[in-house]
N, C-alpha and C positions, 0 to 999 in steps of 0.2 A: 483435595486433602487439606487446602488452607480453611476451610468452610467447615469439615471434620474435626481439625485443631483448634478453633474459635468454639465451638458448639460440643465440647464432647457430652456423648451422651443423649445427643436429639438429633443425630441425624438418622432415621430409620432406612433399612434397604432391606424390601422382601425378596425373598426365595420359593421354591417349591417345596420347601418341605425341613424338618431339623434334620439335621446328619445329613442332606443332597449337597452337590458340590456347590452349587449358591451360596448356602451358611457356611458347609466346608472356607469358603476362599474368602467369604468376611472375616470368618474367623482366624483363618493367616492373615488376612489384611489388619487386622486389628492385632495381634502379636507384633508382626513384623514390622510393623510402623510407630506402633505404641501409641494407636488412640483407640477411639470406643464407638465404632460404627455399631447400630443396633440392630441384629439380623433378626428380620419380623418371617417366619416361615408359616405358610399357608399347606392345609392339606391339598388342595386344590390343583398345585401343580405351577408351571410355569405362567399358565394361564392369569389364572386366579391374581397372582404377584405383579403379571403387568397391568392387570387390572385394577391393581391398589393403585400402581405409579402413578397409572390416565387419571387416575381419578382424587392426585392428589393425598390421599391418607398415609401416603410413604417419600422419602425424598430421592427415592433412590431404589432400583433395584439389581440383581445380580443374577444372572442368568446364562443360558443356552442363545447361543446364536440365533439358532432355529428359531426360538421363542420370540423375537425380537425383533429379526430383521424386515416382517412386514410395517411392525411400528415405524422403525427407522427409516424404512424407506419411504414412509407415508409423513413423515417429516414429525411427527408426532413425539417422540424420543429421540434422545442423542447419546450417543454409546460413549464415554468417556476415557473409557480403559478396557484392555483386553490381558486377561494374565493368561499371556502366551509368551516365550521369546521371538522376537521380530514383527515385525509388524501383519495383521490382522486383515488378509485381502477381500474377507466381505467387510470390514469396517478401518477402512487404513485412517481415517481421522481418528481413530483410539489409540490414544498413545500406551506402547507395551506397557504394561505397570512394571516388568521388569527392568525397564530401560530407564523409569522413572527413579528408580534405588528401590524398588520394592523386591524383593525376591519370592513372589507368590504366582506361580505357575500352574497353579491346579485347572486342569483343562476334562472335558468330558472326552471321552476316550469310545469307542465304540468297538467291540471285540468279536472273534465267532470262536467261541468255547466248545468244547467237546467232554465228553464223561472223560474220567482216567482211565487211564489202560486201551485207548484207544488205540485198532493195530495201524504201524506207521506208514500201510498203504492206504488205508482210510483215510488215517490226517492228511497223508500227501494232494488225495482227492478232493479234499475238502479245500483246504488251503488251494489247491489250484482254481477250485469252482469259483471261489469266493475272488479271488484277484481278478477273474474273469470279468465280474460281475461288476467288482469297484473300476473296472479299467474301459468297462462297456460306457460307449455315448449318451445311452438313455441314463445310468445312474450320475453320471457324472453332470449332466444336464440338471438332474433332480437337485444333486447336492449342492450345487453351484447356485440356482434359483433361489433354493429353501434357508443358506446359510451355512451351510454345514463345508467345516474345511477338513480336507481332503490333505492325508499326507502323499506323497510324490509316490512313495515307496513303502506299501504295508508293511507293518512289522514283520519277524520272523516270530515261530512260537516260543524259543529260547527267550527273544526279547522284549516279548508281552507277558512272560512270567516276572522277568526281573521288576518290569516297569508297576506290575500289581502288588510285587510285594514292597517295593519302594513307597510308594503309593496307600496301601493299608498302615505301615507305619506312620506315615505322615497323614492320614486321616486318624489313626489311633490317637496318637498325640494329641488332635484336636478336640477328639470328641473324649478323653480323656478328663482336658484342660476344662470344657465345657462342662463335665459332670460334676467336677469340682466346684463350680462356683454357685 
């Protein structure tokens, strides 16, 4: 951030895309901090963005775990922050940005949706498949490998709705703010 506050204005960090939670979380990074990281978004995808970093044409990028952690593991890149609260167990050298006084927690979220009016023995079925599946050795194997953090305890559906609509306002706001300028 001291390197952000000397430089505002030049430091770029790509994303996968405008409106993806990459630009999403510059863009609260840059409110909440009150400097001017410059989010470079590619259609291309996560991909494409680390692809800038390796290759220098960006100072920075912001991403998905997944997208990253064979980088980092390959010593190639260094994670510097994770906006999560607490600390980050595929990257515990990334200090929480929230812990840092940032308050930007925008996290990718992974969900299993159903049409409305779904009858509530269906949901029941589904939600139980589904825990089955995150709680089974072979996905957890996977998710653990690939980067991807795993809450203890999947949400309920009461409070994956709350969390989406907290969430759409707090992305509204941003891309809002964005369309503005």
């Amino acid at each position: 951030m001291a390197e952000v506050k000397r430089n505002p204005g030049k430091i770029r960090a790509s994303n996968s895309g405008m409106g993806t939670i990459g630009d999403l979380v510059t863009r609260q990074m840059n409110k909440v901090a009150g400097v001017k990281i410059v989010p470079v978004p590619f259609s291309g995808g996560g991909g494409e963005a680390m692809v800038a970093l390796l290759g220098g044409r960006v100072e920075a990028a912001t991403g998905f775990s997944s997208g990253v952690v064979g980088q980092a593991r390959a010593g190639k890149v260094r994670v510097l922050a994770a906006f999560k609260k607490g600390k980050y167990e595929t990257f515990p050298e990334a200090t929480p940005a929230f812990e840092a006084g940032y308050d930007v927690t925008l996290s990718a979220t992974y969900y299993v949706i159903a049409p409305k009016g779904l009858p509530k023995d269906v949901q029941d079925k589904l939600v139980a498949a589904s825990l089955r599946v995150m709680r089974g050795e072979e996905f957890l194997k996977f998710a653990k490998a690939n980067g991807y953090l795993l809450d203890p305890e999947p949400m309920k559906p009461e409070a994956v709705r709350e969390e989406l609509f907290q969430q759409m306002k707090v992305f509204s706001d941003l891309l809002k703010a964005g369309a503005q300028k």
